[in-house]
C-alpha positions in Angstrom: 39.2 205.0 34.8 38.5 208.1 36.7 39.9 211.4 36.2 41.3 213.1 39.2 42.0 217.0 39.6 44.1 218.9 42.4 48.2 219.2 43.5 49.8 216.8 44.0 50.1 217.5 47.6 46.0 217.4 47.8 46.4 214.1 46.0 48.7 212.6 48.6 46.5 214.0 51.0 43.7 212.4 49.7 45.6 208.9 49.0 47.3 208.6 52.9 43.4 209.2 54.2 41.6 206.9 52.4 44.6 203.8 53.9 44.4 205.8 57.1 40.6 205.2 57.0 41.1 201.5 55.6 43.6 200.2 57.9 41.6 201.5 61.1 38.5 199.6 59.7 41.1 196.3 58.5 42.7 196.5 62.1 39.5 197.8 64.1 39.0 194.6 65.2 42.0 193.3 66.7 42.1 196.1 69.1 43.8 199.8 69.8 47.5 198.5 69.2 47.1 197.4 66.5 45.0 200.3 64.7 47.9 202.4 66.2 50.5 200.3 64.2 48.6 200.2 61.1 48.1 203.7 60.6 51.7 205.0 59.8 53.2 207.8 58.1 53.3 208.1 54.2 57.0 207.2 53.3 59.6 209.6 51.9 61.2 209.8 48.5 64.7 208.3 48.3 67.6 210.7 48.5 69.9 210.7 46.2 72.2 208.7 48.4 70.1 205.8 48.7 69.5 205.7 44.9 73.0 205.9 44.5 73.8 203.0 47.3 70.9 200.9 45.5 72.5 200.8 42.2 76.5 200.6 43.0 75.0 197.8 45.4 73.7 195.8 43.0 76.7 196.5 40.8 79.1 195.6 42.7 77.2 192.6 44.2 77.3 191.2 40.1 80.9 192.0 40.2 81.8 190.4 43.5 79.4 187.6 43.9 80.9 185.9 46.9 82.2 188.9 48.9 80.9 190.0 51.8 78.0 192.8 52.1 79.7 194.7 54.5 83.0 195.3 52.4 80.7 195.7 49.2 79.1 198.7 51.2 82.1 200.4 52.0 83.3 200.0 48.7 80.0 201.8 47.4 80.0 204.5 50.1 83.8 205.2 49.4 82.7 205.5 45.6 79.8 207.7 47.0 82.0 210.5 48.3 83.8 210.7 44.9 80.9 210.8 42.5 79.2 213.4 40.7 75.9 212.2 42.0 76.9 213.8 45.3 78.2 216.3 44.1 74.7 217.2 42.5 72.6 216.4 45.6 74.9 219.0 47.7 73.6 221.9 46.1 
């Protein structure tokens, strides 16, 4: 195992280089597209929404196996505006 010092920005930094530097070597060869495509942005975190929608998602889904997903998404985002994780994340 090796030990690693810095923030944890200069970490990330680090990290999204290196597969920067891999995918343009993985990809070099099937041309400029493609290397273009392969190189992307690091992703963001999840906000607190999409946490939220995960879980109530996949309770509700347990709940109501056979309805559909889009009235089992309207039913979580309803229960969205109520909640006190929103609440939370407005601040």
């Amino acid at each position: 195992m090796v030990k690693v010092e810095g923030t944890l920005e200069e970490l990330r930094a680090l990290f999204v280089e290196g597969a920067k530097q891999e995918a343009r070597k993985v990809a070099k060869a099937a041309g400029k597209k493609t290397v273009q495509k392969a190189v992307k942005k690091a992703k963001r975190a999840p906000s607190a929404y999409n946490k939220y929608m995960k879980k109530k998602m996949a309770e509700l889904k347990k709940k109501h196996p056979r309805k559909k997903h889009s009235a089992i998404f309207k039913q979580a985002a309803a229960s969205w505006k109520r909640s006190p994780e929103r609440k939370r994340s407005m601040k």
